[in-house]
N, C-alpha and C positions, 0 to 999 in steps of 0.2 A: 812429345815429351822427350827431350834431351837429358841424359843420365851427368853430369858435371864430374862430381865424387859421388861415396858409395849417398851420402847424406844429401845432397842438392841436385834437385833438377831444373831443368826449365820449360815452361808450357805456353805455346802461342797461344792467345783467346784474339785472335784479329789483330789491332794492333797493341793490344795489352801483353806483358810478356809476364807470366808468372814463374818468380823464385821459388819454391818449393824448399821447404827443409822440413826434413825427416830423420833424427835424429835419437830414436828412443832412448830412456822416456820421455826426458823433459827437453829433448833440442838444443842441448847442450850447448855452447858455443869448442867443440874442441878443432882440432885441426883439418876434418874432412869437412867441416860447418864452414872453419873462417875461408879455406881455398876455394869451396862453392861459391859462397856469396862473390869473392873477388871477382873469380873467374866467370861465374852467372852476370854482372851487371858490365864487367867489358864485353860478355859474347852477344847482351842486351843491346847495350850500347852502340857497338856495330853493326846490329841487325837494321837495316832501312826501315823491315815490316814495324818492327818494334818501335812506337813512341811514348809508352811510360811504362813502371817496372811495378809489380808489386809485389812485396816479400812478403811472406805468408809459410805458416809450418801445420803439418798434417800432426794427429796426434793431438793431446791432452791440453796442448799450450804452445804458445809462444816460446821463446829462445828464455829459457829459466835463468840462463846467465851462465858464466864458465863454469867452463868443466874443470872442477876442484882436480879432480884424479891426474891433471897435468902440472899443478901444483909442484914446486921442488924438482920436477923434471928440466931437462935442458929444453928453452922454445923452441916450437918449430914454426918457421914463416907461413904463412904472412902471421903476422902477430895483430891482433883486436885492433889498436890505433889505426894501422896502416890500410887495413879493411876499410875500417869510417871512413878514414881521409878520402880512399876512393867514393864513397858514396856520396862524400861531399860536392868533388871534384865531376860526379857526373851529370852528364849536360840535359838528359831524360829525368821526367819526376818519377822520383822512386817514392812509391804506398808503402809504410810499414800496416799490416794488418793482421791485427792481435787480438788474440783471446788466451783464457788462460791466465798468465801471467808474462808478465814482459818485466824480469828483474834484472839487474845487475849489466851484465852484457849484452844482457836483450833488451833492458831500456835504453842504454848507449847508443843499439844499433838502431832502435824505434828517433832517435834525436838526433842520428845522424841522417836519416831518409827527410825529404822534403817535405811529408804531411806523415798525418796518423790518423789512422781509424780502428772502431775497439766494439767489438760487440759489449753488453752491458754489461754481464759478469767479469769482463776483465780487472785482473788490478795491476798495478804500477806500483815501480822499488827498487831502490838501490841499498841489497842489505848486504853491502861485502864488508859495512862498519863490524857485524856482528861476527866476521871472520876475521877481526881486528885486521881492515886494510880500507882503502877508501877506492872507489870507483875510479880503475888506472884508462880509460880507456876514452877519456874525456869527456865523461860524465859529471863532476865538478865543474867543469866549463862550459858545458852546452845549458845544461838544465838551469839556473842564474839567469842565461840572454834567451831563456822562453817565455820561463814562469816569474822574474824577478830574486832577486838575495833569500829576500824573506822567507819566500815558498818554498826554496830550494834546498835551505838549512836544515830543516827536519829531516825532511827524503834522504837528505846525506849523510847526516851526523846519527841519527837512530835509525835510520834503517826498516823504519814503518811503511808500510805500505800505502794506497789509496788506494780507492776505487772507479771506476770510469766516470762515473758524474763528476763525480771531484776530478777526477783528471780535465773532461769537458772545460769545466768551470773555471781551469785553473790555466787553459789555454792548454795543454800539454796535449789532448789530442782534439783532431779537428773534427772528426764524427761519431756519432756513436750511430752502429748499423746493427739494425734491427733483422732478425733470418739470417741468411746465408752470410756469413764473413767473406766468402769468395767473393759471390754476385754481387756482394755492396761493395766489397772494395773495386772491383771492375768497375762498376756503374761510377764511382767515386772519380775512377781515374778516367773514366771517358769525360766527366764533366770538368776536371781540371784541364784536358788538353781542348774540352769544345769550348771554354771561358777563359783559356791561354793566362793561366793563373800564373803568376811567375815563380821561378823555384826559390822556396821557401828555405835557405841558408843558416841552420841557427848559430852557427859559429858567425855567421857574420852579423848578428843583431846584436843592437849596443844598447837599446831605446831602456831597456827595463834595468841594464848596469849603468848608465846613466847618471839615473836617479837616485842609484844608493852610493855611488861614487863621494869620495871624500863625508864620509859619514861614518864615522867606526864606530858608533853607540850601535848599528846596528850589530855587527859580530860581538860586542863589550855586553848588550844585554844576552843577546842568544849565549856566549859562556856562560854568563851569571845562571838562566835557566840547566844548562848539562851541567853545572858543577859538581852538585851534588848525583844526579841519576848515572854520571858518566867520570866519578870515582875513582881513579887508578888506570881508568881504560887510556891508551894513547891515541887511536884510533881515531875515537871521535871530534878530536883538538886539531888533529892533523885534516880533517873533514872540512874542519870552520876555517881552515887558512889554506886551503885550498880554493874553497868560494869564496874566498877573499881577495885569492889571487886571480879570481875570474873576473871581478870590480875594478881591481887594480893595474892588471896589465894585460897588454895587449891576448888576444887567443892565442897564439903558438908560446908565447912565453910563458901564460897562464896553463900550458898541458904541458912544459919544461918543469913547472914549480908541481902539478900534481904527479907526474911519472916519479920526480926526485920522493917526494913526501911516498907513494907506494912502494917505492924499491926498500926505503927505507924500515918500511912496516914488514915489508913481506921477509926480509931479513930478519926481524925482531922476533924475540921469545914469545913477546903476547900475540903474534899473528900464527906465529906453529901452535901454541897452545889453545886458540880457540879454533885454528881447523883440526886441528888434534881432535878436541870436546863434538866440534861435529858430528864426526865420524865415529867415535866412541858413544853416543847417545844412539846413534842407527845401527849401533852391532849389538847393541845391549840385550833386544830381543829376542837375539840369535840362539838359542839351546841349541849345546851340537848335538843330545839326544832326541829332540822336539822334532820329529818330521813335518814336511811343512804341508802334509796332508792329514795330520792329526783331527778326528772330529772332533769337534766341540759342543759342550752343551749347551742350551742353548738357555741363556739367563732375563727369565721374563721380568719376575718378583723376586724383591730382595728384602729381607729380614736381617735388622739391626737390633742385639738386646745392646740396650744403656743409652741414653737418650742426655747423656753429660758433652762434654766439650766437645770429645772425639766421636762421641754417636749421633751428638749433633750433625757436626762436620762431616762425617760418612754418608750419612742418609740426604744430604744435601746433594754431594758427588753424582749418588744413582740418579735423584731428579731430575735435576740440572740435565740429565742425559735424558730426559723422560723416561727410567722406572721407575713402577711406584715401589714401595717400600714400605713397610710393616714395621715400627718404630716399639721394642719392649723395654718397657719400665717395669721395676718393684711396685712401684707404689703412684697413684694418680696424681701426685701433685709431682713428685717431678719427673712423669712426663711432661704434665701440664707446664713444667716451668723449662724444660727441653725443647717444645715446642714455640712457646713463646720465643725462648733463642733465635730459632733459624727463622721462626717469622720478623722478627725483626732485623736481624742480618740480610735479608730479605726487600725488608721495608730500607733499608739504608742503600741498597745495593739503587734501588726503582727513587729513590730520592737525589741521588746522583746520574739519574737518567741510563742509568745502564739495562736498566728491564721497566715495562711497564706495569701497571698496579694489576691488569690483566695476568702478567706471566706472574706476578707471583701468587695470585689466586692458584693460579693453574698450577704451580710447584707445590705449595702447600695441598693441594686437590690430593697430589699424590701421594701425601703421606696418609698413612693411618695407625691412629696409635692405639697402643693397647696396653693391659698390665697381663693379660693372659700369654705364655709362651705359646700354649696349643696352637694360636690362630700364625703358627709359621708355618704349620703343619706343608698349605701350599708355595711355597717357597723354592726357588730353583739355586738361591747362594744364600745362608745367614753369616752373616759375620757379630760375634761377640767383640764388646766394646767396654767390658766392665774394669772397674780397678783391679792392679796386679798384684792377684794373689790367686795362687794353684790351685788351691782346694776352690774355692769360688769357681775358677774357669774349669776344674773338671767336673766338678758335681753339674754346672751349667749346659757344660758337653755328653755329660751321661742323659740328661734330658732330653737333648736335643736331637740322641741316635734314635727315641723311641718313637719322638714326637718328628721327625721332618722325613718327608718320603723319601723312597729309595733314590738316588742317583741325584741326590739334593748335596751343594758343596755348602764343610762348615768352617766356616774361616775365624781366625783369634786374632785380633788386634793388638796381642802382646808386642812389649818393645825389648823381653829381656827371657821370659817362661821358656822353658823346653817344648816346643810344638810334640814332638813325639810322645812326650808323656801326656798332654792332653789329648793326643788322637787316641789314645789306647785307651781313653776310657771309653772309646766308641765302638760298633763291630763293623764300621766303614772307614777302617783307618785311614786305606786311597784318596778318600774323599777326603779327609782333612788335611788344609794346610794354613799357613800364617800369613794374613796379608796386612803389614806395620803402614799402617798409615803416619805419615808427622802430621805434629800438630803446627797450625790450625788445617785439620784435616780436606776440608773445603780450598784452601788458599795452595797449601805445599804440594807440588808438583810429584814430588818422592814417592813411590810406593815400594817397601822391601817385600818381595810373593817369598814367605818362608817354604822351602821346601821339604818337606817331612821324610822319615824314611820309607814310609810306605805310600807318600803321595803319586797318583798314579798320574800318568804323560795328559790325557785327555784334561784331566782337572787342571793341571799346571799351565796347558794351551790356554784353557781358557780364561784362567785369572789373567795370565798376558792379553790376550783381548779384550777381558770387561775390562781392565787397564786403563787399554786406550781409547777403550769406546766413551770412558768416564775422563778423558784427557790427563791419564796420570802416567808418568815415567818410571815403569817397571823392571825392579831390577830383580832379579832371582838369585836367592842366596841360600844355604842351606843350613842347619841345625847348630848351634852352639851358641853360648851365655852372651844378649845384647847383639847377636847375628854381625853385619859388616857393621853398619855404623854405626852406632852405639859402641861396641865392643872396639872402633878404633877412636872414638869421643873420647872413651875414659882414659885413656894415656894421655889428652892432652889434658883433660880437669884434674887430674891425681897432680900432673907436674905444677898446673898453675897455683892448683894448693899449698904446694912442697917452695915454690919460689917466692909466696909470700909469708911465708914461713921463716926463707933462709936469709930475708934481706928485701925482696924487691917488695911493691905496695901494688895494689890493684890497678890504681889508674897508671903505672908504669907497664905491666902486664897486658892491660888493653890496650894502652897506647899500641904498643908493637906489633899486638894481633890486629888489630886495626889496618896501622898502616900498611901491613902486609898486605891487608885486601878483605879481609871479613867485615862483616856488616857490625860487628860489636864484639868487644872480648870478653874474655869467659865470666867475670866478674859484672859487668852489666845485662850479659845474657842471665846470668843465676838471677838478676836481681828481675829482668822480668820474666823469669818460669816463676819463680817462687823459691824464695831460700828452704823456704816449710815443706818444697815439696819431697818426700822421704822423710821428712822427722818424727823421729817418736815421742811427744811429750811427756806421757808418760816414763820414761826411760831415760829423757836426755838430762844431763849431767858434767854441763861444760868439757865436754871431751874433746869436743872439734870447734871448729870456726862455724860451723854451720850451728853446734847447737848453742855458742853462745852468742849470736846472735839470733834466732830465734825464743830463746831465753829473753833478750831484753826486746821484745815485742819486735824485732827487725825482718820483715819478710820479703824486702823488698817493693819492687811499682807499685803492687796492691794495697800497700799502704803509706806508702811514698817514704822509705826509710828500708835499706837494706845495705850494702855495700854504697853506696852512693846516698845522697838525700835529693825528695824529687820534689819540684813544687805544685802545688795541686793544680790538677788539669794540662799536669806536662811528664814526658818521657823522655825528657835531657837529663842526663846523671849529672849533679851539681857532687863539687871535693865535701868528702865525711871526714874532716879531720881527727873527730874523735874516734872514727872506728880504724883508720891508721896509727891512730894512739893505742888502742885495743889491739890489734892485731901482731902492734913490738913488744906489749905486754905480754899478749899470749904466747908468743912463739919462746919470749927468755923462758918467759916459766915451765915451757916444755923442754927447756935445754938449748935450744939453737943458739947460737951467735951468729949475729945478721953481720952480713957482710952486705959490698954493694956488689948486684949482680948487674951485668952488663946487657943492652937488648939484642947485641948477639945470641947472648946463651939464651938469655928468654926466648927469644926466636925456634932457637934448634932445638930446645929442650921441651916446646910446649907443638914443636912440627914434626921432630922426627921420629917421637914415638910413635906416631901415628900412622908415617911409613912402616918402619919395622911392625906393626901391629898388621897392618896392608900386607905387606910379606907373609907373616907365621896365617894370616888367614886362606893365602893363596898356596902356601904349603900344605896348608888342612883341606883342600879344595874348597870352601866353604862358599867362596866368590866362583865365579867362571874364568874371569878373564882381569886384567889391574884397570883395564878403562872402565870394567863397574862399579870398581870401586871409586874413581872418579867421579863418574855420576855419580853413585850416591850423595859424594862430599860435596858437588857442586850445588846440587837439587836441595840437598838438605842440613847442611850444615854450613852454608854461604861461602863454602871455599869460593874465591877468585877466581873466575871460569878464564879472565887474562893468566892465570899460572894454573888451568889446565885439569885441576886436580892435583891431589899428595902423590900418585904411581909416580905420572905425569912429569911434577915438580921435581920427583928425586932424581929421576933419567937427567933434567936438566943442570940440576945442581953438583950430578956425577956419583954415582952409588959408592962408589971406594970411595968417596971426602965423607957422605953419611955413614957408612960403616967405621970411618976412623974416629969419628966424633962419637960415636955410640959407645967403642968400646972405650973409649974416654973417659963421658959420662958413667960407666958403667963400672971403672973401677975407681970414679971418684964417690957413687952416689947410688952402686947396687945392681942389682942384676934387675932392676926395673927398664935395663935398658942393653939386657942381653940380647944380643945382635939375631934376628930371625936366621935359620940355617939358608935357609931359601937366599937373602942379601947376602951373605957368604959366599953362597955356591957361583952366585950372578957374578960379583967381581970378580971370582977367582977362573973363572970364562969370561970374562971380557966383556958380560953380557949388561942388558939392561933390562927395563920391566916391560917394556914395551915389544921387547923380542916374544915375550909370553901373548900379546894380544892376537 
């Protein structure tokens, strides 16, 4: 064994010669990787002993692809293309031999080697789209002249995976080796040199661009499908004329036309801000208090009271991971009509092929429901799921101190309550904290772990772990009215209010939020939460816009009539002219004079409070760090993960333009939009939000 760099070696087996990389964790591609490999297949290549090469990496996986941490730095040679080209250029067959995962630069490198072989759990991918950049390394051009246009479009433009059969299947690798990855791939490459197979060149196959050659319905249908799923992203457009350019000209001029399209990207805002969100989603974990030897308890059974939309959705999460779960209702029929829910969420899930009728016996198996609280007694987490009102959630938690054993976590589902004041109705305050599911609780990635003041380290480790053991992205936030997101939502619904008030109309207002990048503005999102929801009919009294149209039967999707008009059996907002006639009614009769507002100010006025709110929460510590509050916004309130996050966004937009605009706003239209101290302090050091991460 010859040592290369600290990361690659080399290993005579006779006359096989193995490349070795060891690269912890994932075999990164960074600069001890790519001078190995170079340097490994010329010291190959000259060796007499040596007649075929095969690259192979010790460890967890295959070459996961680059190493992001080189990112933004100045390159160091040999740079990724230049590596391939040699492996193209060498006159010995080189085995890529993979398991693990072979993504991004380690599928490059797997399709620049003359064969491939994959034990079965392997998968295949090129997800650098998701890093808003496209495979610079001639990956857009190889993967076309193996697998064909068609095949290669998805793997490039979304960034999905496969798996080795499907890779088998699809031509991409030539064996699938069963036991040792080493021994088969040796055995693999003694039978290519005993059966003098010729070297298999994918840069030089035309046969499958060919065929798609002068044919552009096929890139014209593949946009028509990413139109919609791929939104605002730039990324994935740049993807599909790339493999376009691998149909259309020559190899070297087709990896001229992808280098130009990635220099492009990798320059661009939406390529910083989805490696930005990367690496902001993997620190989010991070407690600087949390030791990372914290024990944890260990969460067998899980206890759910309220068996409605969100207790639904909750008690699904634990399943879904196989725990079972203890489901409490009031009253027998609606559990019974709570259960029927997720069983049939269920049945729709296994009617789309995504689980068999099997697994959802077996999910449902693991509920049991009840109207007794007692029976949580054995319970290692309960989480309360009820509607929000204090006295309900503390008299429920005074219960639950007497009835759940010691060292049992009791969790609130609130989205807005003071966690501290329902812990104090317990004498295990430690033991209580807040974990805010969004809804639909089941689907939203989001989980806010309230931290209480007396929650102790071991409990808060371990809501981070049932976390992720239940696939939800945890963010830890601490005490104060609506926590991060919520409490920074409501600056932009107060202003979208206040703008159709002053002048602008709903679908003017969603327009803008829209285009920005959110999945719907705030006026067709009210329409499908429910306008009704918070109203007092008892009490309402044409005050606001909300209760006059709930007043006139208007609740929104649930009845196809809310801010929009819908048509039955659809969720497209059709124009409510008459309730834009209501709405200039209502506002003169409050006083306003409507002016026309511009979707500038709509913009800044319905985005920046929500900075500054970002800020006064980061001066309260409430947050950890502004990329959690990022994730928050991304995971659960559809910010535009191409713009990063709100911290994110304002560092790009430049914190002194948002603080001048604010005090702007502020002495045009009130101290709704007094400047956080913390924004302040940032400009007036030079600083940005990201210097806090």
């Amino acid at each position: 064994m010859v040592a290369i760099t600290e990361a690659v070696s080399l290993e005579k087996q006779g006359e096989i010669g193995m490349l070795w990389i060891d690269n912890p964790p994932v075999n990164a591609l960074g600069h001890p990787v790519r001078k190995g490999m170079a340097d490994g297949i010329e010291m190959a290549e000259k060796d007499d002993e040596i007649r075929a090469i095969v690259v192979i990496c010790k460890g967890r996986t295959f070459c996961a692809g680059a190493d992001i941490r080189e990112f933004g730095k100045p390159p160091k040679e040999p740079h990724l293309p230049d590596v391939l080209n040699r492996f193209d250029q060498c006159k010995k067959p080189i085995i890529s031999a993979i398991h693990g995962t072979a993504f991004g630069g380690g599928l490059e490198t797997a399709l620049s080697s003359h064969f491939r072989v994959a034990v079965p759990t392997a998968q295949f991918g090129l997800p650098e789209v998701k890093l808003g950049l496209l495979p610079g390394a001639g990956g857009t051009q190889r993967l076309p002249r193996l697998i064909g246009p068609q095949k290669a479009l998805p793997l490039v433009a979304t960034g999905n995976p496969i798996n080795a059969e499907k890779a088998l299947e699809e031509g991409l690798v030539d064996e699938i080796i069963n036991g040792d990855l080493a021994d088969g791939a040796v055995d693999f490459a003694k039978r290519v040199l005993a059966e003098k197979r010729p070297l298999v060149r994918v840069r030089d196959m035309n046969d499958r661009i060919d065929q798609a050659r002068n044919k552009p319905e096929i890139f014209d249908d593949y946009r028509k499908q990413l139109a919609k799923r791929a939104r605002g992203f730039e990324a994935p457009e740049a993807c599909v004329k790339a493999v376009e350019a691998a149909v259309e000209k020559p190899f070297e001029d087709g990896l001229a036309v992808e280098r130009a399209l990635f220099e492009k990207l990798m320059s661009g805002s939406q390529s910083a801000a989805q490696r930005y969100y990367f690496f902001a989603e993997r620190q989010v974990a991070k407690i600087p208090d949390i030791p990372k030897d914290t024990p944890l308890i260990d969460i067998k059974k899980v206890g759910v009271i309220g068996a409605g939309t969100m207790g639904g959705g909750i008690t699904m999460n634990f399943v879904n991971a196989g725990i079972p779960v203890t489901l409490v209702e009031a009253k027998q029929e609606f559990l019974d009509r709570g259960l029927g829910v997720i069983r049939k969420n269920y049945d729709i899930s296994a009617s789309r092929g995504k689980m068999t009728a099997e697994e959802v016996d077996s999910r449902m198996g693991l509920i049991t429901g009840t109207t007794s609280m007692e029976d949580l007694a054995d319970a290692d987490l309960v989480i309360e799921a009820v509607y929000e009102n204090m006295n309900l959630k503390k008299e429920i938690f005074a219960k639950l101190d007497n009835i759940c054993k010691d060292g049992a976590i009791l969790a609130t589902n609130t989205s807005y309550l003071d966690v501290n004041e329902i812990a104090a109705q317990t004498k295990r305050p430690e033991y209580v904290l807040g974990l805010h599911f969004f809804s639909p609780a089941n689907v939203m990635r989001l989980l806010e772990i309230v931290r209480a003041e007396k929650t102790s380290i071991p409990v808060l480790a371990t809501s981070i772990a049932i976390a992720k053991k239940i696939k939800k992205i945890a963010v830890v936030v601490r005490v104060c009215h609506g926590f991060a997101g919520n409490r920074m939502f409501a600056q932009r619904k107060r202003e979208a209010e206040k703008l159709i008030m002053e002048g602008a109309l709903p679908s003017q207002v969603d327009k803008v939020i829209y285009d920005f990048g959110f999945p719907m503005g705030p006026f067709a999102l009210a329409d499908l939460i429910g306008i009704d929801l918070g109203w007092d009919k008892d009490n309402s009294n044409s005050r606001t816009m909300q209760e006059v149209l709930c007043e006139q039967g208007r609740f929104g999707q649930k009845n196809g009539r809310g801010f929009y008009n819908y048509e039955e059996g659809s969720r497209a907002p059709k124009p409510a002219p008459e309730i834009d006639e209501l709405i200039i009614e209502f506002s003169k009769k409050k006083g306003y004079i409507r002016r026309e507002i511009s979707d500038e100010e709509i913009l800044q006025r319905c985005i920046y409070p929500i900075i500054n709110e970002g800020a006064k929460i980061l001066e309260e510590k409430i947050a950890v760090r502004p990329s959690d509050l990022d994730v928050i916004w991304v995971n659960g309130y559809g910010w535009p993960v191409y713009r990063g996050g709100p911290m994110f966004y304002a560092d790009l937009v430049g914190l002194d333009k948002i603080l001048e605009v604010l005090k702007k706003f502020q002495a045009e239209h009130g101290d709704d939009f007094r400047p956080a101290a913390l924004l302040e302090q940032l400009v007036k050091e030079g600083r940005n939000f990201s210097s806090l991460n």
